[in-house]
DRENDO-1510 file (C-alpha; in Angstrom, 1 decimal, always signed):
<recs>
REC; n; res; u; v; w
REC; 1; UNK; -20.4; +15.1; +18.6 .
REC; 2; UNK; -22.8; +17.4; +16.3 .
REC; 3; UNK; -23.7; +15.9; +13.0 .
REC; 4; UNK; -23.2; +18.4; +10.0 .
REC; 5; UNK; -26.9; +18.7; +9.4 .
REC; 6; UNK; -27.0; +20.0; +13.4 .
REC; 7; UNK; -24.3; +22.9; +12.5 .
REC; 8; UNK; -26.4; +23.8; +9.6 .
REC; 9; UNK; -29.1; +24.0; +10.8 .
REC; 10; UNK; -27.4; +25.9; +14.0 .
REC; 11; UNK; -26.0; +28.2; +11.2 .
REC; 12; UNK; -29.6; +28.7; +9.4 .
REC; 13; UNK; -30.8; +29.6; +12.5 .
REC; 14; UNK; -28.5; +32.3; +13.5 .
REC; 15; UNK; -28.6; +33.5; +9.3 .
REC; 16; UNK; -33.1; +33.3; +10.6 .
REC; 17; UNK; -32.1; +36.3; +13.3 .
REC; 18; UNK; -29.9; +38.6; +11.5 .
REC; 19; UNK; -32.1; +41.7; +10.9 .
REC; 20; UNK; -31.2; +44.8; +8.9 .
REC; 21; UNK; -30.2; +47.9; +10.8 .
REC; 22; UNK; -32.9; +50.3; +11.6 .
REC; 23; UNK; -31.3; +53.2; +9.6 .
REC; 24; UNK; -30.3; +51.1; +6.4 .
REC; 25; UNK; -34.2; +52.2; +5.0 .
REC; 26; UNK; -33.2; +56.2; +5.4 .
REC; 27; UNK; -29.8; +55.3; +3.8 .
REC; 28; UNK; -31.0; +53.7; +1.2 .
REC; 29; UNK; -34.2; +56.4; +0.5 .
REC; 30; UNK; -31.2; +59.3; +0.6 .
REC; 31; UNK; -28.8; +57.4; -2.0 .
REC; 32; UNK; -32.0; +57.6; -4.3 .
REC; 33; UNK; -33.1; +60.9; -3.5 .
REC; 34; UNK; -29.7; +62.3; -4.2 .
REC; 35; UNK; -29.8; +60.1; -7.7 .
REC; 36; UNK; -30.7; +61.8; -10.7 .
REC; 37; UNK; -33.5; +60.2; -12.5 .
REC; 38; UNK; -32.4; +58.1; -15.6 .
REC; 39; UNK; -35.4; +57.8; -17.7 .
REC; 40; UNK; -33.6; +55.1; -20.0 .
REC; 41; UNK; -36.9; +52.3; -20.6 .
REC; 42; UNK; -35.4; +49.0; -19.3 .
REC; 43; UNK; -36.2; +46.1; -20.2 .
REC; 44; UNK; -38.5; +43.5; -18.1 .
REC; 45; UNK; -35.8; +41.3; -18.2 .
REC; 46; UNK; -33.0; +43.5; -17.4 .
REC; 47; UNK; -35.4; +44.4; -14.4 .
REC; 48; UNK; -35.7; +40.8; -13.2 .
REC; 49; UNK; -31.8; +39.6; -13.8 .
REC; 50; UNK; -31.3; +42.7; -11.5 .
REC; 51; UNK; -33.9; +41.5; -8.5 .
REC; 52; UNK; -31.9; +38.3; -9.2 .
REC; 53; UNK; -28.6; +39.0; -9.0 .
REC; 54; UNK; -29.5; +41.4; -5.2 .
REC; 55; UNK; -31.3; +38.5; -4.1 .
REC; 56; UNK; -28.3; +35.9; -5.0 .
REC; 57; UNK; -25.7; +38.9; -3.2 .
REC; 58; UNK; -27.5; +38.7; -0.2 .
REC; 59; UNK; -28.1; +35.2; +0.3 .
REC; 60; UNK; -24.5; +34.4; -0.4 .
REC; 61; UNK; -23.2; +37.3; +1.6 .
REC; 62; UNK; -25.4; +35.6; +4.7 .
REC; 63; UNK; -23.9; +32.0; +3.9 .
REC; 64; UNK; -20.8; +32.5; +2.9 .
REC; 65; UNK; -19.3; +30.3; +6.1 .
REC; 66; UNK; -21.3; +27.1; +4.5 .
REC; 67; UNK; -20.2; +28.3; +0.8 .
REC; 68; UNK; -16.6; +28.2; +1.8 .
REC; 69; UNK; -16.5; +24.9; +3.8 .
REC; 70; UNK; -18.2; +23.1; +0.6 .
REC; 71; UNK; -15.8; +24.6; -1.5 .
REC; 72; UNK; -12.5; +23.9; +0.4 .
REC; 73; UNK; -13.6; +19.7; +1.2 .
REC; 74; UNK; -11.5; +17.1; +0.3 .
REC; 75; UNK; -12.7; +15.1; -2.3 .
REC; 76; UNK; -11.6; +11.3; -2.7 .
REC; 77; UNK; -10.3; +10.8; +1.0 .
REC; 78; UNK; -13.2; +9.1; +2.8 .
REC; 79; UNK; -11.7; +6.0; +2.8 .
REC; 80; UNK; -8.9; +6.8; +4.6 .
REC; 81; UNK; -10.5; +9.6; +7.3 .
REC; 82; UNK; -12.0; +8.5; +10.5 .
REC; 83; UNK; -15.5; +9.5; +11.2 .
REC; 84; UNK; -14.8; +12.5; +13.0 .
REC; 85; UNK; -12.4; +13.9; +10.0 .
REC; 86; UNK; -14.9; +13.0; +7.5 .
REC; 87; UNK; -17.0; +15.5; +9.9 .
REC; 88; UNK; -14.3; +18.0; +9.7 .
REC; 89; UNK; -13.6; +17.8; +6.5 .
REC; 90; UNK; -17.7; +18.3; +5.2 .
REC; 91; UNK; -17.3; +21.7; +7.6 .
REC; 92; UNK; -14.6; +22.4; +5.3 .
REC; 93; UNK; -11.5; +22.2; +8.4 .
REC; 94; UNK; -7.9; +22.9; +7.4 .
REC; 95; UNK; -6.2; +24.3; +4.9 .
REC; 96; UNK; -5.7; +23.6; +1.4 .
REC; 97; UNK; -2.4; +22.9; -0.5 .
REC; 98; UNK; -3.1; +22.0; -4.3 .
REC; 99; UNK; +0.3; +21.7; -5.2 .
REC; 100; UNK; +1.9; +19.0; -7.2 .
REC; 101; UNK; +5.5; +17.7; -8.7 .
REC; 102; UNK; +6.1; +15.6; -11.1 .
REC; 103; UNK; +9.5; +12.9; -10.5 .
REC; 104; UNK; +11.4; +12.1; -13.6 .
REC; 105; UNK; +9.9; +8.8; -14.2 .
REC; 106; UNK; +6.6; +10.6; -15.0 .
REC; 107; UNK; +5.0; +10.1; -11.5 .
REC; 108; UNK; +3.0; +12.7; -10.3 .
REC; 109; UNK; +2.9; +13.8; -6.3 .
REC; 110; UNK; +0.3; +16.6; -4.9 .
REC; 111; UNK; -0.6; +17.6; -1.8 .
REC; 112; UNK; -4.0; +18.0; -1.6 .
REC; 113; UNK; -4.4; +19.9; +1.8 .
REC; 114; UNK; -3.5; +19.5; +5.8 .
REC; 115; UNK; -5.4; +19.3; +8.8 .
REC; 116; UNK; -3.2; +21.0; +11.8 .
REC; 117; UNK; -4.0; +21.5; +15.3 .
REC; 118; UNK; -2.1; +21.4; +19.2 .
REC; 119; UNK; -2.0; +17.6; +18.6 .
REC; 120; UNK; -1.1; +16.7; +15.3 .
REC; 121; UNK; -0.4; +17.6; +11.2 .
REC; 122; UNK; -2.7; +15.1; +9.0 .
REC; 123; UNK; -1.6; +15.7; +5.5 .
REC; 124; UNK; -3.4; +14.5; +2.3 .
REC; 125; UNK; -1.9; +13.3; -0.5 .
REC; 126; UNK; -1.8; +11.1; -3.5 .
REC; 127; UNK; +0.6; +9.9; -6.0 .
REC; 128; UNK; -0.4; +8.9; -9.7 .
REC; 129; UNK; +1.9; +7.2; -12.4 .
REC; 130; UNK; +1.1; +6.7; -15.8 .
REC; 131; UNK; +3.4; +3.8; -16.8 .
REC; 132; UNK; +1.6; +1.4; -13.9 .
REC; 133; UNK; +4.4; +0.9; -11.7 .
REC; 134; UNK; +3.2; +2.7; -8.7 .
REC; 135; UNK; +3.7; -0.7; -6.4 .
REC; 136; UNK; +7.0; -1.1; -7.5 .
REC; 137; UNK; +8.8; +2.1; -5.4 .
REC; 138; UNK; +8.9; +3.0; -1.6 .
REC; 139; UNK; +8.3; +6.4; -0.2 .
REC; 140; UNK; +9.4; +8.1; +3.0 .
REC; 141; UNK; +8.0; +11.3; +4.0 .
REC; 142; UNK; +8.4; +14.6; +6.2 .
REC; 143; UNK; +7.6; +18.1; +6.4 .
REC; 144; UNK; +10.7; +20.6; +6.5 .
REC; 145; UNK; +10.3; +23.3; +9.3 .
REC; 146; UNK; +13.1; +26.4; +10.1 .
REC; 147; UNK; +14.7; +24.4; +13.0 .
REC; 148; UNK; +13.3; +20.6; +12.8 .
REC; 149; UNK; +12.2; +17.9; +10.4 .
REC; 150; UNK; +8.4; +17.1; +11.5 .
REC; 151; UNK; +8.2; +12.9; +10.6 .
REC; 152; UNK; +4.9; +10.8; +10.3 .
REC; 153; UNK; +4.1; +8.9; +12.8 .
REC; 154; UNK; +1.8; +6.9; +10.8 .
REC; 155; UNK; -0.1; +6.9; +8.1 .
REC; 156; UNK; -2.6; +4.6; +5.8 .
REC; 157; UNK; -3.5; +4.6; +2.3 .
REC; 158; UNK; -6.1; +3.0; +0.1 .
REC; 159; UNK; -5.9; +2.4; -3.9 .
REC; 160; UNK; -9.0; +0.9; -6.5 .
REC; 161; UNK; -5.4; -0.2; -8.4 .
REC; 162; UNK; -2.5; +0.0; -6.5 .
REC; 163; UNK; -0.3; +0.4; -9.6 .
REC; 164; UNK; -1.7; +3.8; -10.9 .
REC; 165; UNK; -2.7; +6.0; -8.3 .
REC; 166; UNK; -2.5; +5.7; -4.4 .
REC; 167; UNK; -4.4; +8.1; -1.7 .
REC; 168; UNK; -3.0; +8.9; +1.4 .
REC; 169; UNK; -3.3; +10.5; +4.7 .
REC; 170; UNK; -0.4; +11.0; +7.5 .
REC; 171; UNK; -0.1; +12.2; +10.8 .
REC; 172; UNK; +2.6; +14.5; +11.9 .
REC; 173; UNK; +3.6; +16.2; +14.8 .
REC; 174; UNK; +2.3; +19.4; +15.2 .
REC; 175; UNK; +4.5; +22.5; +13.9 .
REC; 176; UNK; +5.7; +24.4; +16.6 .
REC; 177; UNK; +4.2; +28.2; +16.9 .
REC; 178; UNK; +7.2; +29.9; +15.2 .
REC; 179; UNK; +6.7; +27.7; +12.0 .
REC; 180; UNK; +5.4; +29.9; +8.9 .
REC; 181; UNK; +6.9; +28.5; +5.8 .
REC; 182; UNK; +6.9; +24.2; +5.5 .
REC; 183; UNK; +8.1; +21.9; +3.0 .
REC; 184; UNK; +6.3; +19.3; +2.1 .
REC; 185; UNK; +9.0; +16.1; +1.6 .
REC; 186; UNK; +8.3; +12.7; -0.2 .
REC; 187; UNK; +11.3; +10.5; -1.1 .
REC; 188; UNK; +10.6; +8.0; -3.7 .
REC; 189; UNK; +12.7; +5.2; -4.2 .
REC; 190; UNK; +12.8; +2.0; -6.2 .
REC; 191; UNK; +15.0; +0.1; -8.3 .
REC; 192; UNK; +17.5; +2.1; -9.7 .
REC; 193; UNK; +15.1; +5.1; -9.0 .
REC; 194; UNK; +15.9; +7.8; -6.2 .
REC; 195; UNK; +14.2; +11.8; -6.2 .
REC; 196; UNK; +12.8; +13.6; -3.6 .
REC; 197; UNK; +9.7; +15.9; -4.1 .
REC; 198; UNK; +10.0; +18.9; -2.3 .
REC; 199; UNK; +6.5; +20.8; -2.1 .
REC; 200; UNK; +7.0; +24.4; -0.3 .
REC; 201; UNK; +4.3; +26.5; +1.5 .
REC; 202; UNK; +3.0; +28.9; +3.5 .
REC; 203; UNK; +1.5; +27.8; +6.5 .
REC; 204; UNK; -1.9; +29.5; +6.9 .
REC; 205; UNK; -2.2; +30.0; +11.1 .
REC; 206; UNK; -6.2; +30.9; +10.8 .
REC; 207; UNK; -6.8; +27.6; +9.4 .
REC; 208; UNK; -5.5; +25.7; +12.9 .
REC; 209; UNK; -7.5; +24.2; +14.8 .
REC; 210; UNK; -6.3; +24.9; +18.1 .
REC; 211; UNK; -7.2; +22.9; +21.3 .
REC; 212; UNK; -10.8; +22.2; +23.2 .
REC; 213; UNK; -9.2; +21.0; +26.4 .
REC; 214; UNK; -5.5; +21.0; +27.4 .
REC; 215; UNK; -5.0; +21.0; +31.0 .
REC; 216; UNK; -2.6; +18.9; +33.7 .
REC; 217; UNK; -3.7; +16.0; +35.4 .
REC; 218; UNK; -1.0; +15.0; +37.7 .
REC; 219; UNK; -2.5; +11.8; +39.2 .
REC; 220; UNK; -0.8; +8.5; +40.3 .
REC; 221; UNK; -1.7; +5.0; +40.7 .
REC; 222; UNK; +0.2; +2.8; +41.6 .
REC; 223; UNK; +0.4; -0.7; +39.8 .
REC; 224; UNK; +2.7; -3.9; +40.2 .
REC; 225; UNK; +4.8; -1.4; +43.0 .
REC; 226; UNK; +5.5; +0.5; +40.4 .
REC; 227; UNK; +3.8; +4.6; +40.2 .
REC; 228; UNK; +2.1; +5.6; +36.6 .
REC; 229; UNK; +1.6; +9.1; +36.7 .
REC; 230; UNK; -0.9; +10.7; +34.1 .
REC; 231; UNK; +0.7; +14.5; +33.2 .
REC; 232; UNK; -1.5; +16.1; +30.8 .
REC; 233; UNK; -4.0; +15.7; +28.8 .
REC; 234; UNK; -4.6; +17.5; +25.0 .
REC; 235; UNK; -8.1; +17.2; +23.6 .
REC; 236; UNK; -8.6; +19.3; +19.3 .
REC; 237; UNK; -11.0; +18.5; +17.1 .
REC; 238; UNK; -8.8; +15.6; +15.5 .
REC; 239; UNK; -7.3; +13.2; +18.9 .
REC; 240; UNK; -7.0; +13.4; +22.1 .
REC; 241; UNK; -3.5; +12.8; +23.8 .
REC; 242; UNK; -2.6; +12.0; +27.5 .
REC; 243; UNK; +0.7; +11.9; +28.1 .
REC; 244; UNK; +2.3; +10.4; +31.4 .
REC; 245; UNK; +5.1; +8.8; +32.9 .
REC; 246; UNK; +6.2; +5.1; +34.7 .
REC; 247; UNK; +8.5; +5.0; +37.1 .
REC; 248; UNK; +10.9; +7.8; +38.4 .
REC; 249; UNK; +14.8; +8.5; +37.8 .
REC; 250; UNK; +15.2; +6.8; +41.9 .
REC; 251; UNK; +13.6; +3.6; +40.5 .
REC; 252; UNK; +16.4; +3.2; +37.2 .
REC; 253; UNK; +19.1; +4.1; +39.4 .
REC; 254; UNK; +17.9; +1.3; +41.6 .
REC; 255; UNK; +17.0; -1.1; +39.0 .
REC; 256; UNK; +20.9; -0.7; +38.0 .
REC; 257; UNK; +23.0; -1.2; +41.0 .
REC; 258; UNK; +20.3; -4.4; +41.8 .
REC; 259; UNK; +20.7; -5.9; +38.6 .
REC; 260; UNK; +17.3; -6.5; +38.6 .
REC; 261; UNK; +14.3; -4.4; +36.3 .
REC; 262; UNK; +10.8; -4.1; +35.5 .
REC; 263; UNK; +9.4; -2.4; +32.6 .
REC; 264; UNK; +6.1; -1.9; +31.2 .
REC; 265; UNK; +6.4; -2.3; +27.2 .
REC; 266; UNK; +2.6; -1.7; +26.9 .
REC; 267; UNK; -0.3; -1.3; +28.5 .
REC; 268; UNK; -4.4; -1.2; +27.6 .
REC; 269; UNK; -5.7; +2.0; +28.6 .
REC; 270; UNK; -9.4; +3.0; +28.2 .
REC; 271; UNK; -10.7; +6.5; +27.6 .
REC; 272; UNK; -14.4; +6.6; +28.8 .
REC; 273; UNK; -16.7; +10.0; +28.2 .
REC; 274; UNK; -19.6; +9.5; +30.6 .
REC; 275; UNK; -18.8; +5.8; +30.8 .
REC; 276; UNK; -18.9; +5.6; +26.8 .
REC; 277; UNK; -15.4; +4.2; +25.3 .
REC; 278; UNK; -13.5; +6.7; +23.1 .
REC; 279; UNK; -12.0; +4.7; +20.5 .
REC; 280; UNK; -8.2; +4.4; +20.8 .
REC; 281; UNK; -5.8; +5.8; +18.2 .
REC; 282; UNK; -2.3; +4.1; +19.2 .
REC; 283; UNK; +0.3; +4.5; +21.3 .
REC; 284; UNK; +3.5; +4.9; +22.4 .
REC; 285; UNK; +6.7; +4.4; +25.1 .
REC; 286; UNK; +9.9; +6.0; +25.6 .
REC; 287; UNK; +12.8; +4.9; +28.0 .
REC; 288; UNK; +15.6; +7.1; +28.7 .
REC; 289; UNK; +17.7; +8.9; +31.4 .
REC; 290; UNK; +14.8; +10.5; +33.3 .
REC; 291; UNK; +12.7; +7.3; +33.0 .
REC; 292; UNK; +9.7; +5.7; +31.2 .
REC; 293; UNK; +7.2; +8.4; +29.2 .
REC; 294; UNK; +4.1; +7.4; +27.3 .
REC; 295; UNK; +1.8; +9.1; +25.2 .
REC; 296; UNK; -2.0; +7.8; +24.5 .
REC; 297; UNK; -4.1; +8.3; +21.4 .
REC; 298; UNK; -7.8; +8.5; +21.3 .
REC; 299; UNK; -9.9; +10.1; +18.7 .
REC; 300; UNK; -11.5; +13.2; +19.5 .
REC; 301; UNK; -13.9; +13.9; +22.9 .
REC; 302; UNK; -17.3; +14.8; +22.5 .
REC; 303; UNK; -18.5; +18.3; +22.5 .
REC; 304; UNK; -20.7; +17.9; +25.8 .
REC; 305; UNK; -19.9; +15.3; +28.5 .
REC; 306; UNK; -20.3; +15.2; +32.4 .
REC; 307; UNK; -17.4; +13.0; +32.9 .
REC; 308; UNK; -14.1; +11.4; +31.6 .
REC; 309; UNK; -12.2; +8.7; +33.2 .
REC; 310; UNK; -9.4; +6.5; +32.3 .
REC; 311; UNK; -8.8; +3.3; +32.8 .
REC; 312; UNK; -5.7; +0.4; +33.2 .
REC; 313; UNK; -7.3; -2.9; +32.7 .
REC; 314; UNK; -3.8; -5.2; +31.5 .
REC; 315; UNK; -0.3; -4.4; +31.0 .
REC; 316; UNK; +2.7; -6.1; +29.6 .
REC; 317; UNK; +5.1; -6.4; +32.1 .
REC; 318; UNK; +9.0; -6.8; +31.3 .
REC; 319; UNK; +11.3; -8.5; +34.1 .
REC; 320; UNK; +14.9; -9.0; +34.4 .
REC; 321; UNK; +17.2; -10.8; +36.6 .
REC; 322; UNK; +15.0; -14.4; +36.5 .
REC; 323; UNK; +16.7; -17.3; +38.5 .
REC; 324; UNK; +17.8; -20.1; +36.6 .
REC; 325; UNK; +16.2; -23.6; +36.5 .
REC; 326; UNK; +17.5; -26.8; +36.8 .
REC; 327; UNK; +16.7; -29.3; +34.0 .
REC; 328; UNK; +16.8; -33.3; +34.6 .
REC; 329; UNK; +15.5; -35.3; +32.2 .
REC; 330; UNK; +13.7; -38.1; +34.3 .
REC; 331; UNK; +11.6; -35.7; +36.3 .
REC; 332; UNK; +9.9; -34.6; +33.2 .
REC; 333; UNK; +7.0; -33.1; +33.2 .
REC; 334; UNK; +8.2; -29.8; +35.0 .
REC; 335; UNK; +5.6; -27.0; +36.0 .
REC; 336; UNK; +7.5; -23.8; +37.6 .
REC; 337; UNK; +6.1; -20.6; +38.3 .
REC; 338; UNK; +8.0; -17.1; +37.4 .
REC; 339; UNK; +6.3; -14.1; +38.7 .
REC; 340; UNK; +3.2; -16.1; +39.2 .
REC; 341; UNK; +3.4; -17.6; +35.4 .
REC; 342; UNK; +3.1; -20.9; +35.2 .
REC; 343; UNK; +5.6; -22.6; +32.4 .
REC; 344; UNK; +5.4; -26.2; +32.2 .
REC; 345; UNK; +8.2; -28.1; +30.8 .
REC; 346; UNK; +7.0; -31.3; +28.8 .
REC; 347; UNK; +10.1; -32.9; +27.7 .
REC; 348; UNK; +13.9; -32.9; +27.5 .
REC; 349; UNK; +15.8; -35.7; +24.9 .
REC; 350; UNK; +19.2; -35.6; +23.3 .
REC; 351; UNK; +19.7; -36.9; +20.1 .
REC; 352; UNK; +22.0; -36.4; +17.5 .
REC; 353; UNK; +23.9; -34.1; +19.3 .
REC; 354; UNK; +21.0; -31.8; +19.7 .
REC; 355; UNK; +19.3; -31.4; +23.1 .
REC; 356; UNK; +15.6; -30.8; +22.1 .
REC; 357; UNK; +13.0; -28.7; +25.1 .
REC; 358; UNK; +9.6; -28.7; +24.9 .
REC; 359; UNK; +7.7; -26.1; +26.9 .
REC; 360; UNK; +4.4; -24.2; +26.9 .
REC; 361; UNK; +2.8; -21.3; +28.9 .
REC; 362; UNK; +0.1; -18.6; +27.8 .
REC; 363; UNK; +1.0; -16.8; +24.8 .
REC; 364; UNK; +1.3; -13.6; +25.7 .
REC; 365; UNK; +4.0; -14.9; +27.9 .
REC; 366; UNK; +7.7; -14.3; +26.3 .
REC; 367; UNK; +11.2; -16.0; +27.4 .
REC; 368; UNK; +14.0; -14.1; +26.3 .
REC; 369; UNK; +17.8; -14.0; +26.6 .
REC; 370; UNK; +17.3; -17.9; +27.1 .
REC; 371; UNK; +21.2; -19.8; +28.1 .
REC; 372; UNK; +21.4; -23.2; +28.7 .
REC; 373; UNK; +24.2; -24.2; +30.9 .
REC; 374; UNK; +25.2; -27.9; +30.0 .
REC; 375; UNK; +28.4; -29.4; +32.7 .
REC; 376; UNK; +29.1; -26.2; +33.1 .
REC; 377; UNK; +29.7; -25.2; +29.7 .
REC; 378; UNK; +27.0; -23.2; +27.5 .
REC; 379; UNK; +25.1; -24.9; +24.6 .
REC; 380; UNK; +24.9; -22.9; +21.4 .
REC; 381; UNK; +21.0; -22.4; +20.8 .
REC; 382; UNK; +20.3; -23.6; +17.4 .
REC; 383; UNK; +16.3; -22.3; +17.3 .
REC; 384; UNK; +12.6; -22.0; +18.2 .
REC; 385; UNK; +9.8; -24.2; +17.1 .
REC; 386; UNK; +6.6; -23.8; +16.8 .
REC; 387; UNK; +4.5; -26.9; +18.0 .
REC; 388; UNK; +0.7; -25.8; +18.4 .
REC; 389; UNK; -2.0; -23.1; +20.1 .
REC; 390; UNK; -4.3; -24.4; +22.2 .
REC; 391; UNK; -7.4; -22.8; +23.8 .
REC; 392; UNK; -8.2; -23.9; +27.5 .
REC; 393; UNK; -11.7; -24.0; +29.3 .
REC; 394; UNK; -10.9; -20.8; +30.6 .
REC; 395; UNK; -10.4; -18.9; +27.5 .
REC; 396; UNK; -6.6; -18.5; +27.7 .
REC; 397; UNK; -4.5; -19.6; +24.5 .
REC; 398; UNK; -1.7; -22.1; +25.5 .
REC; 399; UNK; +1.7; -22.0; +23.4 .
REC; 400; UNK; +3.5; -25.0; +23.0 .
REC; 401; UNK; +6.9; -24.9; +21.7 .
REC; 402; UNK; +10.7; -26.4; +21.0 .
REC; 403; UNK; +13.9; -24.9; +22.3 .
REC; 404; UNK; +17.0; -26.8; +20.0 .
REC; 405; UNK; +20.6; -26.6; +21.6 .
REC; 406; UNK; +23.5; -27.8; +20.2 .
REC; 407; UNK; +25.7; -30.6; +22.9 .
REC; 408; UNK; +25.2; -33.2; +25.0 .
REC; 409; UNK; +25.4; -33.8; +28.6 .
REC; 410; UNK; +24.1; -34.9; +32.3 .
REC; 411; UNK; +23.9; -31.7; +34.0 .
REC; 412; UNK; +21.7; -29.1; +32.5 .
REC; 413; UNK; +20.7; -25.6; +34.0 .
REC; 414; UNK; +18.2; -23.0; +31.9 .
REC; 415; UNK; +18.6; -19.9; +33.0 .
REC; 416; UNK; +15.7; -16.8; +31.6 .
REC; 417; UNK; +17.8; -13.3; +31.6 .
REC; 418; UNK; +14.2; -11.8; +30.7 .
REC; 419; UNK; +10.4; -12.5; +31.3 .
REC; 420; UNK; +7.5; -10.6; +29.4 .
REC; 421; UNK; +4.3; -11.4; +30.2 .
REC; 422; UNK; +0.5; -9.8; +30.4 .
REC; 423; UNK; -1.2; -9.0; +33.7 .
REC; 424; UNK; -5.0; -8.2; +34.6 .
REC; 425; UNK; -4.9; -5.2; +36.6 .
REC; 426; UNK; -8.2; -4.2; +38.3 .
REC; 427; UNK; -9.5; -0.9; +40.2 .
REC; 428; UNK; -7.1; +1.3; +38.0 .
REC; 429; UNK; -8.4; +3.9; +37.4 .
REC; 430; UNK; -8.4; +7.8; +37.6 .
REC; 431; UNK; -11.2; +10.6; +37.1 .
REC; 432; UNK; -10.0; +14.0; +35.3 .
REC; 433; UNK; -11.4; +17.0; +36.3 .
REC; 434; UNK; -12.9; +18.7; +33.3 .
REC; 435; UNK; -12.1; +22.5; +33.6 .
</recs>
C-alpha cells in the first residue's frame, strides 16, 4: 500500500502539470483595460502584502486536497489505529463528529469523528472525568439508525491514567444506504450511576469510503466430508471480509434424525496477496436453520497485487454422538482413540466416596457432556482438576487432568456426549479471481 509521502508527492506532481488556460492572459489584459486608472501612490508595502496574499490564493487554491486532509486528522488516536488507519487518517479519511455531552456526574463523552465504508463504522471517541473515577463505570455502546440499532462488534481502548480520560475506537457494522441521520449511543453505568449519552448527526455520504473489490467467489472445498463454501469477498480501504458457509440445510437435517453432528467452531484461515500474509482481523460463526455461516476479517489488500489466495491450514472440529467407554480399575493405564485422538487414562481410585479419573490428551482436545455410569446408576460429577502441561518431543502440549464423581462402585462406564478437538488440514486452499 502507498505511503503518505508517495500520495503527496503523486499529488505535487499532478499540482506540477496544471497549466493556466490560454485565454486567461487576454482576460485578464481586458479586466485592466476596461479599469479606470486609480492614481492613488501605494505604498511598497501595500504593493508586496498584495503579491503575497495572490501568491498564498493560488497555492492554496492548487493544494487545497492536502490542506483539508491535515486539517480534518484525528489527533490522539495512534495508539489505538492499525497501520493502515493511521494511513487513512494522515490522508484525512472519514468524517468528523466533534460533538460532546456531558453525564451528571461531571463526565464528559465526545465523539471525535467516524470512519465508514461497505465493511464497517470505526468510531472515535473518548471519555474524560474530572473527579478520577473513570475505572470505576462500564459502558455499552451503539449507533441509532431509522430502522436498526448498529452494535460494536469490538472495540479497544488505551489510557496514560485510566481514571481520567480513556480513548477509544469501535467497529460497527456498516449503516445501510438509506441511513442519513445516526445517533451516537454510550450507556454509562456504575454504582448507583445509570445515563445514556445520546450524540445525534448527520451522516455525511461523500465522506464513505466505498469498496475496492466486492465480488462473489462461490468455491468449495471439501474438508473432514464436510463442503466449506467461500460466498463473497468485500475488500475498502479499512478490512477485507469473506464471508462463506459450512455445511448445507441436507447435512443438519441429517445430523438430526442420526443423532450424530459435526461442527466446526473455528477454523485458521490465511489471506495471502502474492503469497504475502494479510494480517487477520477476527472472526466469526453463526449456526442456525439454513446452516453454518462465517465471516473472516483481514485488514485491508494492497493497492496492486497479481494474486490472492486463501488458505485452511487447522480447524476445530466439534463431534457429537461419542461411544461410551468402559472403565475397570485394574487395567489401568487405558489409551483409546476418538476420531483419531488419543486420550490416555492414567488412573481410576475410590476413596472417600469420591471416584477420582485421571486423564490426559493434547490440549486443544475438549471432553464435554462427560456422564459416568456407575452399576447402572449415574455418579454426580463433583469437578475438573487441573494436574500439569507438558510439552512432548514433537512439540504438542499434553494436558493432564482429574475428573471427581461422587459414589462408589464395581461397574463403571464413561460415556463423552461431545468431542472438540484441532485438526491439521493440508492442500486447502482456493485462488480468487481478481476482477
Amino acid at each position: 500500500m502507498k505511503t503518505i509521502e508517495e500520495k503527496l508527492k503523486e499529488k505535487h506532481e499532478v499540482y506540477e502539470k496544471i497549466t493556466a488556460p490560454d485565454e486567461l492572459e487576454e482576460r485578464l489584459r481586458n479586466a485592466l483595460d476596461q479599469k479606470k486608472p486609480n492614481h492613488k501612490k501605494r505604498t511598497p508595502w501595500r504593493r508586496y502584502t498584495l503579491v503575497a496574499s495572490l501568491i498564498l490564493v493560488i497555492f492554496v487554491g492548487y493544494h487545497f486536497d492536502t490542506f483539508a486532509y491535515y486539517g480534518k486528522r484525528l489527533v490522539g488516536y495512534d495508539t489505538v489505529m492499525s497501520d493502515s488507519l493511521k494511513e487513512l487518517n494522515e490522508l484525512g479519511r472519514g468524517q468528523e463528529i466533534g460533538k460532546s455531552y456531558e453525564f451528571e456526574n461531571g463526565v464528559t463523552l465526545t465523539l471525535d469523528g467516524i470512519m465508514v465504508d461497505d465493511n464497517q463504522m470505526i468510531a472515535f471517541y473518548q471519555l474524560k472525568d474530572p473527579n478520577g473515577q473513570l475505572d470505576q463505570y462500564h459502558t455499552q455502546e451503539t449507533f441509532k439508525g431509522f430502522f436498526k440499532n448498529y452494535w460494536m462488534g469490538s472495540g479497544q481502548g488505551y489510557s496514560e491514567n485510566w481514571e481520567q480520560e480513556m480513548i477509544s475506537m469501535g467497529s460497527f457494522d456498516s449503516p445501510r444506504f438509506f441511513e442519513r441521520r445516526l445517533t451516537f449511543e454510550l450507556v454509562l453505568q456504575g454504582e448507583n450511576f445509570y445515563e445514556k449519552a445520546t450524540i445525534p448527526f448527520t451522516l455525511n455520504r461523500n465522506e464513505a469510503m466505498g469498496h475496492m473489490i466486492k465480488q462473489k467467489i462461490g468455491q468449495e472445498m471439501n474438508i473432514e466430508g464436510t463442503e466449506i463454501t467461500l460466498d463473497h469477498i468485500t475488500a475498502t480501504a479499512t478490512q477485507t471480509v469473506i464471508e462463506g458457509k459450512i455445511g448445507s440445510l441436507v447435512d443438519l437435517i441429517g445430523e438430526r434424525v442420526s443423532g450424530e453432528m459435526t461442527r466446526f467452531p473455528s477454523m485458521v484461515m490465511a489471506l495471502k496477496a502474492d503469497h504475502d500474509s494479510v494480517p487477520s482481523q477476527g472472526s466469526g460463526m453463526r449456526t442456525d436453520h439454513r446452516g453454518t455461516t462465517f465471516e473472516m476479517r483481514f485488514d485491508p489488500l494492497p493497492e496492486e497485487m497479481e494474486t490472492l489466495t486463501v488458505e485452511i491450514s487447522e480447524l476445530m472440529v466439534s463431534r457429537r454422538g461419542i461411544e461410551a467407554i468402559e472403565l475397570n480399575q485394574d487395567a489401568m493405564p487405558l489409551v483409546v482413540s476418538i476420531e483419531e485422538q488419543p486420550i490416555i487414562f492414567e488412573s481410576l481410585e475410590q476413596k472417600n466416596g469420591e471416584i477420582h479419573l485421571v486423564f490426559n490428551s493434547e490440549e486443544t482436545t475438549q471432553l464435554y457432556d462427560v456422564t459416568l455410569m456407575v452399576d447402572g446408576e449415574k455418579a454426580p460429577f463433583l469437578r475438573t482438576e487441573a494436574l500439569e502441561y507438558e510439552k512432548t518431543v514433537e512439540g504438542k502440549i499434553q494436558y493432564r487432568r482429574k475428573a471427581i464423581f461422587q459414589g462408589e462402585g464395581n461397574e463403571m462406564v464413561l460415556h463423552i456426549g461431545q468431542l472438540n478437538f484441532s485438526k491439521r488440514v493440508e492442500g486447502a486452499k482456493i485462488d480468487i479471481p481478481l476482477k
